[in-house]
Backbone as a ProteinNet text record, in pm:
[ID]
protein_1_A
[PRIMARY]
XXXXXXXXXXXXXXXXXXXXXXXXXXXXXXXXXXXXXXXXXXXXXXXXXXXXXXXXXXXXXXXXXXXXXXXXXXXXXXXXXXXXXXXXXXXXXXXXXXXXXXXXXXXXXXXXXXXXXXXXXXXXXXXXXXXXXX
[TERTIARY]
10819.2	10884.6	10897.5	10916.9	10946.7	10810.4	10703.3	10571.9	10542.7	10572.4	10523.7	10564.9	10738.3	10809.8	10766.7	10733.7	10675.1	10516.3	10457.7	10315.6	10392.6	10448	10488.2	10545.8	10625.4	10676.4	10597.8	10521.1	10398.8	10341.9	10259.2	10195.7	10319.4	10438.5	10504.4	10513.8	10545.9	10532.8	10423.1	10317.3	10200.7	10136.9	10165.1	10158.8	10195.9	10325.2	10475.4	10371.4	10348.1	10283.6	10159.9	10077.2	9974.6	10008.2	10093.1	10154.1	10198.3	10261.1	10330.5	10218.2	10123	9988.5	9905.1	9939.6	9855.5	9898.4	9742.6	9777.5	9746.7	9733.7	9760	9875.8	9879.5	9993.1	9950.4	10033.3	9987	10005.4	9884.7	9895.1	9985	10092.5	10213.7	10178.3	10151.7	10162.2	10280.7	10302.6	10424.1	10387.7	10499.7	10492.7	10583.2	10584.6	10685.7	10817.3	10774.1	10871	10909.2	11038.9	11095.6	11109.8	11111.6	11157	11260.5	11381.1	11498.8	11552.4	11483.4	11452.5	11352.8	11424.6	11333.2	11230	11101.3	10999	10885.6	10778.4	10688.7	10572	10465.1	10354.2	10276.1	10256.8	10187.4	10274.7	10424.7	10510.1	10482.9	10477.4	10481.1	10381	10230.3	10062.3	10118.7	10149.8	10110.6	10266.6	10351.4	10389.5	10343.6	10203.4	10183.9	10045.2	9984.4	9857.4	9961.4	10050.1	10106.5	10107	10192.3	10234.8	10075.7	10013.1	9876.9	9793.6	9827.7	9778.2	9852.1	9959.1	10101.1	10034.8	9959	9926.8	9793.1	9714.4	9581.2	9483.9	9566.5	9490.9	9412.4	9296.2	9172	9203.1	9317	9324.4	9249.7	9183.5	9104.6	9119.4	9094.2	9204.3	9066.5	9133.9	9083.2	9050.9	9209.3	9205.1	9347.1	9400.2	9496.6	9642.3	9631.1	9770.8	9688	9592.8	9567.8	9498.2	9573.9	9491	9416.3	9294.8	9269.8	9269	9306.1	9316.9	9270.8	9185.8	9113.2	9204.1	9188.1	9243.2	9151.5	9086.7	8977.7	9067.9	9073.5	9143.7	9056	9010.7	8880.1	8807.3	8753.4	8679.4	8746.6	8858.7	8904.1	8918.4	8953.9	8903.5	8973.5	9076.8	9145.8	9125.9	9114	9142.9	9226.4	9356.3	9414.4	9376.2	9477.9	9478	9650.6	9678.5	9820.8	9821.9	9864.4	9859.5	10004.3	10015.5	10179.1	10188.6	10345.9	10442.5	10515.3	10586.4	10711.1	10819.5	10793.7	10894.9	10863.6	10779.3	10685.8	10604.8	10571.8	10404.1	10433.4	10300.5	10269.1	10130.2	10119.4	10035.8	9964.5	9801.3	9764.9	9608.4	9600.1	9506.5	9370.1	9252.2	9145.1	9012.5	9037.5	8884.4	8921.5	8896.6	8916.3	8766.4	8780.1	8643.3	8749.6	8716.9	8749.6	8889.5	8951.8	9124.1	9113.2	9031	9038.4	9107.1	9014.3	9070.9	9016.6	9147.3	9114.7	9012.9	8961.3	8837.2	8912.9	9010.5	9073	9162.2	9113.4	9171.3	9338.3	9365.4	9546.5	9559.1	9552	9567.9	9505.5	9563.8	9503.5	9534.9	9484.9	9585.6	9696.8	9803.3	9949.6	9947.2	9849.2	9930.9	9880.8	9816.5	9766.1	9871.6	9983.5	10105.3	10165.9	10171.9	10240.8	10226.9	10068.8	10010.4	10063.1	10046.3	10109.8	10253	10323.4	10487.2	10533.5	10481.7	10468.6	10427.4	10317.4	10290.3	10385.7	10416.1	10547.4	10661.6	10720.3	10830.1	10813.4	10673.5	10651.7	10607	10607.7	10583.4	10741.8	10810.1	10927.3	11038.6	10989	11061.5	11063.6	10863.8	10834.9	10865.2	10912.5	10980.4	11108.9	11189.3	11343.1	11325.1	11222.5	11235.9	11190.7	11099.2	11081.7	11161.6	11247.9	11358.4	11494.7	11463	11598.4	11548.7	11421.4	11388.6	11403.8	11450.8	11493.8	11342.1
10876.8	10826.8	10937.2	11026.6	11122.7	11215.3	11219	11246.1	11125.6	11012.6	10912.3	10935.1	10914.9	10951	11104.8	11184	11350.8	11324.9	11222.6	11169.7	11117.2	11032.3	10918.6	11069.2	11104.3	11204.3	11288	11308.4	11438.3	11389.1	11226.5	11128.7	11145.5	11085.5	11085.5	11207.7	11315.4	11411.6	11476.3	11406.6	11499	11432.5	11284.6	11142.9	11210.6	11247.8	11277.8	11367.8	11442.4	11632.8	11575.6	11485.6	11414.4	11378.6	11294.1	11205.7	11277.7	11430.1	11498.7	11604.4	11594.3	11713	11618.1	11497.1	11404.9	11450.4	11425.8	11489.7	11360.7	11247.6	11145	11073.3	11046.4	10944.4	10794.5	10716.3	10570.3	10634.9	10582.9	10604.3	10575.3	10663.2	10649.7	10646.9	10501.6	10479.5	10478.8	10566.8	10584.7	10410.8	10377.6	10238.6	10213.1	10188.5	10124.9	10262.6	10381.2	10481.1	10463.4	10422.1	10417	10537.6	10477.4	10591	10544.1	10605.7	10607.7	10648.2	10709.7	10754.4	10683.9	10704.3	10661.8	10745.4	10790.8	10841.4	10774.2	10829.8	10777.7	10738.6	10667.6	10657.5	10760.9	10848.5	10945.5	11043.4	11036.2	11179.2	11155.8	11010.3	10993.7	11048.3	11020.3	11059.6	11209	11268.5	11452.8	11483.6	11410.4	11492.3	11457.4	11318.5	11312.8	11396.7	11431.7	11527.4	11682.6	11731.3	11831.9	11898.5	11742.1	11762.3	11778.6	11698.5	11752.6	11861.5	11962.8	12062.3	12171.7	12159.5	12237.1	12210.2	12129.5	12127.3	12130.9	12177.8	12148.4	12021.1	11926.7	11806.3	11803.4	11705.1	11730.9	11591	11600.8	11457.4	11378.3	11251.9	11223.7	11066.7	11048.1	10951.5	10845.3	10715.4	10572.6	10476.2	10456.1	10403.9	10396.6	10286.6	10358.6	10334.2	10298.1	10300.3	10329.6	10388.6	10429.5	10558.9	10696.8	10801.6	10818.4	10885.5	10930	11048.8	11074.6	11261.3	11259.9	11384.3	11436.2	11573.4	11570.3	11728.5	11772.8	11942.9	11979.5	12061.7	12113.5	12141	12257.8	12356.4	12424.6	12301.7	12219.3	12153.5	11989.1	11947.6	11827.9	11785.3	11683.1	11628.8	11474.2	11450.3	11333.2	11270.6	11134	11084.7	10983.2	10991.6	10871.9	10824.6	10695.6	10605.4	10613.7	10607.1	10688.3	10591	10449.1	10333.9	10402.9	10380.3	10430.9	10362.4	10340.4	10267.7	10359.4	10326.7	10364	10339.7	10247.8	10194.9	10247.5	10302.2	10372.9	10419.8	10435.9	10523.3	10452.2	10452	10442.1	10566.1	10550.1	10677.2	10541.7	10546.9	10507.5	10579.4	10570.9	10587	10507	10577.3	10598.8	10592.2	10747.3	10746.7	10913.7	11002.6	11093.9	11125.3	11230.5	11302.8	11400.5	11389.5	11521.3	11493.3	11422.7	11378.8	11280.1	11258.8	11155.6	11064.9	10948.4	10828.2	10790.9	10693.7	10599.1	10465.5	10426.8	10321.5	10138.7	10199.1	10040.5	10086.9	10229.2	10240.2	10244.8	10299	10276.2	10442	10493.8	10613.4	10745.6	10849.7	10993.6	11080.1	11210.2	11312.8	11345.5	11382.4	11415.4	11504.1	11559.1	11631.3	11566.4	11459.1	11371.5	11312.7	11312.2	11213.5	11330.8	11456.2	11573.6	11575.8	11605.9	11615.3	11515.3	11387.5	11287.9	11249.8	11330.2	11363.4	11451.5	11535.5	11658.7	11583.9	11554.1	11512.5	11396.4	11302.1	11264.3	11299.7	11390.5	11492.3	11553.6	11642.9	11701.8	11622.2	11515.4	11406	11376.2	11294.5	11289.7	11418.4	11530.8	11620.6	11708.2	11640	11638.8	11572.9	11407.3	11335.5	11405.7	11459.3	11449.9	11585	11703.9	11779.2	11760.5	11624.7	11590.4	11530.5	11441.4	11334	11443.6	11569.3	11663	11711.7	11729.3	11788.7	11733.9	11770.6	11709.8	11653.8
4594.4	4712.5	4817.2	4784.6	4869.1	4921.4	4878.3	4905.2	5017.7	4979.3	5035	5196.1	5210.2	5336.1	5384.4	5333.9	5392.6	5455.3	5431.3	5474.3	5586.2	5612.1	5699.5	5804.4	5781.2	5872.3	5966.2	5836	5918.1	5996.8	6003.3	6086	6195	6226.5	6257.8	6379.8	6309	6420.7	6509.7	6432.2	6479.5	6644.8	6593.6	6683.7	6787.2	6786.1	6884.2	6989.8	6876.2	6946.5	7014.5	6947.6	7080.4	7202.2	7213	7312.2	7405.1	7385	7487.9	7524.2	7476.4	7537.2	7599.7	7627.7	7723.7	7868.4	7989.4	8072.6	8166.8	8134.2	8190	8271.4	8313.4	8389.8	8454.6	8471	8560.4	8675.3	8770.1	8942.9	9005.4	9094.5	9158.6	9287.4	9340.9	9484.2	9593.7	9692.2	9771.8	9851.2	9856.3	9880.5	10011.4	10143.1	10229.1	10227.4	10230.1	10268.8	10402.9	10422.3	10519.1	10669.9	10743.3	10867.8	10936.2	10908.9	10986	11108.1	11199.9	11319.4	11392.5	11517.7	11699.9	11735.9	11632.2	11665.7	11691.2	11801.5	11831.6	11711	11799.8	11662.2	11681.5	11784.3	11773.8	11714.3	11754.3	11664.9	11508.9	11415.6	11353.2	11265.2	11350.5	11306.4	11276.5	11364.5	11359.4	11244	11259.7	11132	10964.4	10978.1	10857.2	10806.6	10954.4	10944.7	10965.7	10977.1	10971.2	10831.1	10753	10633.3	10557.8	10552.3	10511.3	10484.6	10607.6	10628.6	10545.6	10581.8	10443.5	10342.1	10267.2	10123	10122.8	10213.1	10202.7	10194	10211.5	10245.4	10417.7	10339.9	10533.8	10544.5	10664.1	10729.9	10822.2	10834	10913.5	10977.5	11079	11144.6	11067.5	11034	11019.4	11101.9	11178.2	11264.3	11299	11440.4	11521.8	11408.9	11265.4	11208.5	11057.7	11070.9	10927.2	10891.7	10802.1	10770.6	10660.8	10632.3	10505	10482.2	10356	10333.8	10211.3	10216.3	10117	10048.6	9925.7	9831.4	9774.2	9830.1	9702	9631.2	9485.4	9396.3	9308.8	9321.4	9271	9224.4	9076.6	9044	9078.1	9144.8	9135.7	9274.5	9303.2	9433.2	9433.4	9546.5	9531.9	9698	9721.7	9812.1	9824.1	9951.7	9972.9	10091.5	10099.1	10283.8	10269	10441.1	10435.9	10583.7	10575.7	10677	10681.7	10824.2	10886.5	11041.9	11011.7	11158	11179.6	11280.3	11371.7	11210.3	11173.2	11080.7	10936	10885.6	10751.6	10738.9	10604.6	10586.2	10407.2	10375.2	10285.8	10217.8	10077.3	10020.4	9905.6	9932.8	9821.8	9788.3	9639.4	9598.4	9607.5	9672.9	9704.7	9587	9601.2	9496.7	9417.8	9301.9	9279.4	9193.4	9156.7	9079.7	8988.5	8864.1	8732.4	8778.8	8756.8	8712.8	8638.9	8532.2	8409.9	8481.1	8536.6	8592.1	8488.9	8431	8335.6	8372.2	8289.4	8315.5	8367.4	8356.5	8421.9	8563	8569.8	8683.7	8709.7	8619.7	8633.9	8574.4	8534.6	8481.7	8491.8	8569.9	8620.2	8570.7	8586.6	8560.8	8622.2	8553.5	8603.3	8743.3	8791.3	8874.3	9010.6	9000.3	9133	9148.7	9077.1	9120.9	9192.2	9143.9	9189.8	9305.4	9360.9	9457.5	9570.4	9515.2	9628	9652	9553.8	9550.1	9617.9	9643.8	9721.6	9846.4	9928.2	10045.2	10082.2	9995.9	10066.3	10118.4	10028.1	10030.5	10208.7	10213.1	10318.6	10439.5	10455.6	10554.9	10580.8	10474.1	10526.8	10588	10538.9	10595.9	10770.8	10802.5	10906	11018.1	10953.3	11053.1	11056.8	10976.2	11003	11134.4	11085	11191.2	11281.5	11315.2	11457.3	11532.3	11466.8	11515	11558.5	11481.8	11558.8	11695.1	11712.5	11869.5	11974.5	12050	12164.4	12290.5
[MASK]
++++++++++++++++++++++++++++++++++++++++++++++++++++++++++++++++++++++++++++++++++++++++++++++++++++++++++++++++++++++++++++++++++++++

């Protein structure tokens, strides 16, 4: 019995120790981030190609309410679309290369969420310091 439960355990932990060296994640789309401020749509554009540039993303206009930005990463390479109002912005996933996109398409590597956690962060922080300038 007790051989038996020391098998079960060892499975048990080893499982565990897989699961947490996965470098996967589900794709985290910034969705309808709000803007709480009376800024323009052009103030709005340049602080989301501002924030871009802070992280090394190559922003490139779409069209008159939609961006795309590219991330090269030494061997990795991510693209979003970054549709934005007076009233929001949104962040979605595009297309990537060498971030283990899962084959159904729902699952990347962890730090493409980083990456686009970070450019939100620094977008919204661009509006707040634009909405203080006079």
């Amino acid at each position: 019995m007790t051989t038996a439960f020391s098998k079960i355990l060892a499975v048990c932990v080893f499982s565990l120790t897989l699961l947490g060296c996965s470098t996967s994640a589900p794709i985290k789309d910034v969705n309808a981030a709000t803007i709480n401020h009376q800024l323009s749509h052009e103030q709005i554009r340049m602080a989301i190609i501002e924030a871009g540039a802070q992280r090394g993303w190559v922003m490139s206009d779409y069209n008159n309410d939609e961006l795309h930005a590219e991330l090269y990463v030494r061997q990795h390479f991510a693209k979003v679309r970054i549709p934005y109002s007076t009233d929001g912005f949104s962040i979605h996933y595009m297309a990537s290369d060498n971030l283990e996109l899962s084959r159904d398409g729902q699952r990347i590597h962890r730090n493409y969420n980083r990456w686009v956690n970070n450019l939100r962060h620094d977008i919204q922080m661009n509006i707040q310091v634009k909405a203080l300038q006079p």
